[in-house]
N, C-alpha and C positions, 0 to 999 in steps of 0.2 A: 424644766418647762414651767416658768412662772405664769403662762396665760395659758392658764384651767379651764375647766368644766365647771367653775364656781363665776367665772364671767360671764362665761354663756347663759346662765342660766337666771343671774342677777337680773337679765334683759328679757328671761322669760317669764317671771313673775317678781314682780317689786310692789306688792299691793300699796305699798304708801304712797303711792305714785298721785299728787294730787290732782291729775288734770283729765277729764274727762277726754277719751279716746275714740268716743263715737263721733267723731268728727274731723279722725287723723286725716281723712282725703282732703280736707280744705284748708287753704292757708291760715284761717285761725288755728283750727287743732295744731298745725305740724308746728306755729310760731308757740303754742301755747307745751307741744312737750319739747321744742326746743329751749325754750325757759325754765320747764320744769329740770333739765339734766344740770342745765346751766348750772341753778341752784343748787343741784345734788354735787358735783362733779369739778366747777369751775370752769375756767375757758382757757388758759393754756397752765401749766405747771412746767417753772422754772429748776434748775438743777444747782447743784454746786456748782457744777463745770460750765453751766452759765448757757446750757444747750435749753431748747425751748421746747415741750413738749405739746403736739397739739391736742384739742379734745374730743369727746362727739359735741358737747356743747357749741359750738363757735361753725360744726362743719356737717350740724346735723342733714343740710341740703345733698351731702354725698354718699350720705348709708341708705340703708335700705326699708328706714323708714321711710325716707323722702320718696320713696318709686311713686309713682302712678298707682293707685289700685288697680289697674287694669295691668301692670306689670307683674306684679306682685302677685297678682291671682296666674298668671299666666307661667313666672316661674314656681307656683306649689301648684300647679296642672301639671307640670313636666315631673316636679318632684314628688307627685301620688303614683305616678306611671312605675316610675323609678321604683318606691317602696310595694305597688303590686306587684312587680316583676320580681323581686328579690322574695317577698313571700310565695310567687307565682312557684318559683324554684323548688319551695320546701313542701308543693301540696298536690303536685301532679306529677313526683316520684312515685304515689305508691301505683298510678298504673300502669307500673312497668318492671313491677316486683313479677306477675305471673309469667309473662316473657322470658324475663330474666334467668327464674330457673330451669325454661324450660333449652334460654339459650345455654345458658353452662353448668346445668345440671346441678342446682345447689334448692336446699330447701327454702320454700315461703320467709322461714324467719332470718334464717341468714342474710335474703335478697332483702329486708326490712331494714340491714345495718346501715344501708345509703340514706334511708330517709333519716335512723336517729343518729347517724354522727353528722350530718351534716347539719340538723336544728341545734344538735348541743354544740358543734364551734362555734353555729351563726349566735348563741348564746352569751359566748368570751369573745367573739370577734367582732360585733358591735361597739362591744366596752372598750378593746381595742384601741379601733381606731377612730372614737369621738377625741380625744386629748388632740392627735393631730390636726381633725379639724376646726381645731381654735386659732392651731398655733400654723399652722402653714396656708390656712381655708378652708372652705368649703367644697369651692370649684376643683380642686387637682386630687381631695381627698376622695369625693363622690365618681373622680375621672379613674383614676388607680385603681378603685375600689371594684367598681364595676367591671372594669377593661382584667382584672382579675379573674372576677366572677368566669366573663365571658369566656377568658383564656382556658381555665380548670373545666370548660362545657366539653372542651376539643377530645381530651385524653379519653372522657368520660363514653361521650360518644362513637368513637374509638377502639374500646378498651378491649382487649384481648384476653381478658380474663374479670372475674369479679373485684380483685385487690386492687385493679386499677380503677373500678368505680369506684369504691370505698376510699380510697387515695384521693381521688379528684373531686369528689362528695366532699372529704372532709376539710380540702385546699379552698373550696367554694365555698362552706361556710363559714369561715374563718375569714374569707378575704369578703364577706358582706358588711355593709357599714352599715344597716338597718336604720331603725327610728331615731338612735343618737343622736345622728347629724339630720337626719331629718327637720327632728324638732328643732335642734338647733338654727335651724333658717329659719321656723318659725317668728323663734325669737329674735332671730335678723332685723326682722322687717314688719313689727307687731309689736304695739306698745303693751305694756302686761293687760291693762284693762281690755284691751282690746283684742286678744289673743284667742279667746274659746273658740270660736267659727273656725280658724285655722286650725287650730289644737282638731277640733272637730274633725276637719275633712282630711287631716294626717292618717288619724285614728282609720276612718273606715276605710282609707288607702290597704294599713297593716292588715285590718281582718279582712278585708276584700281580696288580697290577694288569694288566701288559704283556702277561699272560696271558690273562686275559677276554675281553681288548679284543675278539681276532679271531675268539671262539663270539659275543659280542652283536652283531657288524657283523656277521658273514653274515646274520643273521637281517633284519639292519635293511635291510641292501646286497637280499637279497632281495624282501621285503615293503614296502620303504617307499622314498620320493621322496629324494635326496639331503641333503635339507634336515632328514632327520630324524638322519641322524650327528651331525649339531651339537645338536639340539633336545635326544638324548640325553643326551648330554655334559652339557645345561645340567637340567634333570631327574635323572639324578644330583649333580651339584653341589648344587643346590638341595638336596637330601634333606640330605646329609653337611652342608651350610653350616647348615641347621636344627637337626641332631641335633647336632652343635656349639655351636650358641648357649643350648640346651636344657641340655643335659646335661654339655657340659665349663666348668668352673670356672678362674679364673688357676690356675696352680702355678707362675708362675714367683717364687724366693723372696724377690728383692728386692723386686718388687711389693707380698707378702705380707705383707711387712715394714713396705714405706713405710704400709699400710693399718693394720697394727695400731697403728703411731706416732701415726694421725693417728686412731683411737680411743681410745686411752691420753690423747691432748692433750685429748678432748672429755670425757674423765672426768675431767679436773682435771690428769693429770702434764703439764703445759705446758711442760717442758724436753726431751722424749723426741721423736726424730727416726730415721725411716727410713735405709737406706742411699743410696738417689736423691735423699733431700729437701736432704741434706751435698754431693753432688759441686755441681763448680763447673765450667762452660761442659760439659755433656755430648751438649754435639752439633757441637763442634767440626768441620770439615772434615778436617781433617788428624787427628784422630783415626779419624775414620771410615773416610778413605784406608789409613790405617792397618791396621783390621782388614780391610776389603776386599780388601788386597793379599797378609794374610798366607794363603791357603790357596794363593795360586799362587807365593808364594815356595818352600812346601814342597815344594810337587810338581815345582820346577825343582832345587831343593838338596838335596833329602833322599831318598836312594835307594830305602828302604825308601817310602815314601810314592809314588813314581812310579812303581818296578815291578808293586807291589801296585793301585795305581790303572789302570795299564794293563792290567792282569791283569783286574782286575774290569769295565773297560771293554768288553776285547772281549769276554767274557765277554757281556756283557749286549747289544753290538751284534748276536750271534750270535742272540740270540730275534730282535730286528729283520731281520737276513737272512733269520731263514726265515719272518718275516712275504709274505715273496716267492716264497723257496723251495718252499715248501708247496705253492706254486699248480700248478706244472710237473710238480712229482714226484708230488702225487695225481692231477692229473688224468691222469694211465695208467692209473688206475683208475679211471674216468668219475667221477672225485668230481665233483659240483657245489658250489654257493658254498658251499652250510650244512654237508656233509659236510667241506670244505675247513676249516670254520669251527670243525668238532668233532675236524678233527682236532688241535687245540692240548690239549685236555682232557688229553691224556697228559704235559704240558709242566703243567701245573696239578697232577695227580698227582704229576710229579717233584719239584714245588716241598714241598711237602706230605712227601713222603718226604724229604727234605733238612733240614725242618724238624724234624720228628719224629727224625732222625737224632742230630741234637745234643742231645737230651736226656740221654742216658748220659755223654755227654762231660763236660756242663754239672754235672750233679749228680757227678761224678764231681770236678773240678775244686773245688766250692764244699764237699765233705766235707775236701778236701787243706788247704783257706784256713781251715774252720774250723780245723784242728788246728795250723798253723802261717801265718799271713797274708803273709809272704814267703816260703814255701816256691816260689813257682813263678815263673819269669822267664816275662816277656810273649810268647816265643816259644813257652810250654806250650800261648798260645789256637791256633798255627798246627798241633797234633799230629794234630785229626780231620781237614784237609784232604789232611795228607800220602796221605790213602786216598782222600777222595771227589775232590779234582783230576783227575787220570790218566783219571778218568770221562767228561771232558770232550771228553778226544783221542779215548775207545775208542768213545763215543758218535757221535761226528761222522765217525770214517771207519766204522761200521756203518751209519751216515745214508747215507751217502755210496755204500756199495755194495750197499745195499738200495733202491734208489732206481731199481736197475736196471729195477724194473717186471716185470708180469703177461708180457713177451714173454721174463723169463728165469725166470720159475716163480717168483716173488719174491711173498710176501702181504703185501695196506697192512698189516699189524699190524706186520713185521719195522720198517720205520722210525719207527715209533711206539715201538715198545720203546725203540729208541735215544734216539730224542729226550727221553724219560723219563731216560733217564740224563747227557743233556746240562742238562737242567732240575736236577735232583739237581746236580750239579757246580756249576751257576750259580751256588742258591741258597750251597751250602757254601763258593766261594768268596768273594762279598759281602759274608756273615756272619763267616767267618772272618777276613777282611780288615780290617773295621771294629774287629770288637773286639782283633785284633792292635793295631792303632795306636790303640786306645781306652788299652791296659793301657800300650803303649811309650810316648806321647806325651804321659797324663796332659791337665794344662790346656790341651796344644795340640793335642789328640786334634778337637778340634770344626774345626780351622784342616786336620788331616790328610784324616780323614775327609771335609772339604769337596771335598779334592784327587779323592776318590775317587768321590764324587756327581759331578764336577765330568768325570771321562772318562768314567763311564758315559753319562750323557745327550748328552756332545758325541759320542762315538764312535756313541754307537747313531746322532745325527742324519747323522751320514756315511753311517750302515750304510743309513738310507733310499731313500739319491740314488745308489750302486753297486751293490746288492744284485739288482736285477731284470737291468741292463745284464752284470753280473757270470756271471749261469746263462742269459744268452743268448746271448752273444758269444765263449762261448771255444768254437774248432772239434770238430767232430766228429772222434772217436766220442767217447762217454761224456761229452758236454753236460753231465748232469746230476752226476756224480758228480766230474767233476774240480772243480769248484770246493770242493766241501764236504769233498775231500779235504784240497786246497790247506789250509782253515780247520784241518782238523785237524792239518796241519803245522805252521801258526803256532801253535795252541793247546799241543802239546808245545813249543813252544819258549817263550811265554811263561809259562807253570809251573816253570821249573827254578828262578825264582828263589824259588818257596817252598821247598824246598830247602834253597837255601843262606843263606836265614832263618834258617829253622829251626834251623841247626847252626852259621851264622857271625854270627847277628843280634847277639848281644853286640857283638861285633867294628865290626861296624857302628854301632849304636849310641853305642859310646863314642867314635866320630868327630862325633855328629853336637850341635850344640851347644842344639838345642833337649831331644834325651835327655836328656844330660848334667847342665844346668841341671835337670831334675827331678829325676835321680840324686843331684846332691847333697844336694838340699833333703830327699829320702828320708833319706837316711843321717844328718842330724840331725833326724828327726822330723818334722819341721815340713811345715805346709801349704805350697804353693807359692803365693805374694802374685801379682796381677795384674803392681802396678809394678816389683816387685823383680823376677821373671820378667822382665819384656820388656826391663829396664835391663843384666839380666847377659848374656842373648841377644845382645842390640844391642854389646856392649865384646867378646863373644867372638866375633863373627862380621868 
């Protein structure tokens, strides 16, 4: 499979990109990064065999930069729907664990294994199938992918025994494509300067879903027979798989490409060929081992990629602990299931505030790149978390000791505040994370990033199967608040290394040989090539 996860993501962040992109809607900006690739890329490439190869240079009017803004926002509106549903999936399982045992007589933790095998496939099942969506699209990989999902709801819902949850749980998370390809459209149709806001609104697509889950299960957990948790799942699926096949078009631009070659051929230019239509054996094995292995080589070898991916991890196992948590700590407030269920709304609020936060950041950031494009190192994307992080720890030990309950004068609002400010932090650090290693890693930004999909989902699936055993088991006094203090200790401690990002990440950096090999390629201009990239990687490591 020679068209990687190192193309896609070339298009997702190329900071040397000289041409201001706050103005991609108008036919200056889109003439001005059609000149830009021009430059980078060339306009057709000739072969020995005399075949002609076309570029995006010459035919930037047919990719996805050229849509309409008003397209463009309209397919990443279809495509946030898509990734809440796919999180929707993994966070309004657990209320359907108490049902469960009481349908086939199995314990609490056991009815927990739906929720953590189906986050750790959704874990490897993303990394999956992003490689395909290079090589085959967008459109038929997100069509599969879902129509999947949807398929493994049926058995689920069905199931005549618990192994066939856990079977169709772990066939559904396995068969999700998550933020891979996501992002990958991002970078479709979003010039690198230009990308944050989308980057942005991906982002709170992911945590938003996690967030829903547990207001539409109370509701369902209350009113309705078990079997409708999954029916749901497949009723939303269905809607997003439809509005999908409706509404979103390929964008990915090899595709683009091979199609317009192979209209050009039926108008008569009979020597014009796509970039897919030229490669030779593209679905090799050991190509594909290939890119499959590289997002966990990162996340074992590159520090930056595995603190930040731990970072964002627990981070995001924390909404799943208090998928739990929530239970114990309102009900000293006689909360019942629905009020239980509403009480997440303030964690949807924080997300929301989180997003809305980076706005000034973002525009503040893409004013600097207009007036100099290397004016800012990649560690500029970690400067709004240095604030909203710290929210994370102040959050979870106010969680923690507001928790105390109606018997110390304590109102359910005070831990709802909190969690609004653990939500806020969540979100900021996700965002922030992603596009740190989007600006530092460049083509291999898609391989980092995987790293970082890659502990959230595994971690949160851990955070399913401790989490309840976790706020029952440690002795009295204060049950309820030592544990979520405990969190808050780890939490200041995995933050510090944004930190020392922030202020020593060069330093780092210039160790790391995936950087570097960008760094250089920067320093003369030039784009960074698939093969040259992964040849000088390979001699330097």
């Amino acid at each position: 499979m020679a068209d990687t996860k190192l193309e896609d993501s070339e298009k997702l962040e190329n900071t040397s990109s000289p041409s201001d992109t706050s103005d991609i809607g108008s036919a200056d900006g889109k003439q001005s990064q059609k000149e830009s690739r021009k430059d980078a890329s060339g306009s057709v490439s000739s072969r020995s065999d005399g075949k002609i190869e076309i570029k995006e240079a010459d035919n930037y009017e047919k990719l996805g930069f050229a849509f309409p803004p008003m397209k463009r926002w309209t397919i990443l509106s279809v495509i946030f729907a898509v990734q809440v549903s796919m999180n929707f999936n993994t966070s309004v399982y657990p209320n359907v664990v108490i049902p469960l045992t009481e349908a086939f007589q199995i314990s609490g933790q056991a009815a927990r294994v739906g929720q953590m095998i189906f986050l750790v496939a959704y874990a490897f099942g993303s990394e999956l199938w992003a490689p395909w969506s290079e090589d085959l699209g967008r459109w038929p990989i997100l069509q599969l992918s879902l129509f999947l999902v949807n398929i493994w709801q049926i058995p689920c819902a069905l199931a005549p025994n618990f192994g066939t949850i856990v079977v169709g749980r772990f066939l559904g998370g396995l068969s999700s494509a998550g933020g891979s390809v996501t992002l990958g459209m991002v970078a479709d149709m979003w010039e690198p300067d230009d990308q944050q806001y989308a980057v942005a609104f991906i982002v709170l697509s992911s945590v938003g879903g996690t967030s829903i889950g547990p207001v539409v299960g109370a509701f369902i957990q209350r009113y309705l027979s078990w079997h409708w948790n999954f029916w749901v799942q497949l009723i939303f699926g269905g809607a997003v798989q439809l509005a999908h096949f409706f509404l979103v078009p390929e964008t990915r631009a090899t595709i683009l490409l091979d199609r317009e070659a192979k209209r050009r051929r039926k108008a008569g230019e009979s020597n014009i060929w796509g970039p897919n239509e030229l490669k030779e054996n593209r679905f090799e094995m050991r190509e594909i081992l290939r890119v499959w292995s590289r997002p966990f080589e990162m996340f074992v070898r590159e520090p930056i990629v595995l603190c930040l991916s731990l970072l964002s991890g627990f981070s995001d196992a924390l909404i799943f602990t208090f998928l739990e948590s929530f239970h114990p700590v309102y009900e000293q407030w006689d909360f019942g299931t629905i009020a239980i269920g509403l009480a997440f709304i303030p964690i949807n609020i924080g997300y929301f505030l989180g997003w809305f936060s980076f706005f000034p950041f973002i525009h503040r950031q893409r004013q600097i790149r207009r007036r100099d494009p290397d004016a800012l190192q990649p560690e500029a994307r970690l400067y709004w978390l240095l604030y909203t992080a710290p929210l994370e720890t102040i959050g979870l030990f106010g969680f923690a000791w507001t928790s105390l309950g109606p018997s110390h004068n304590v109102h359910w609002i005070a831990p709802m505040i909190f969690s609004t400010l653990i939500a806020i932090a969540n979100y900021a650090i996700y965002m922030a994370t992603i596009d740190y290693m989007i600006a530092a890693y460049g083509p291999y930004s898609a391989s980092a990033t995987g790293g970082n999909a890659l502990a959230r989902d595994f971690l949160a699936g851990v955070a399913a199967m401790y989490s309840t055993p976790f706020y029952k088991n440690l002795p009295p006094p204060y049950k309820l608040e030592k544990p979520t203090t405990i969190l808050a200790c780890l939490a200041f401690l995995v933050t510090i290394p944004i930190y020392i990002f922030y202020w020593k990440g060069p330093i780092v950096r210039a160790k790391s040989p995936f950087a570097q090999t960008l760094a250089s390629d920067r320093k003369k201009g030039g784009v960074v090539q698939d093969e040259k990239s992964e040849h000088e990687v390979e001699k330097g490591s």
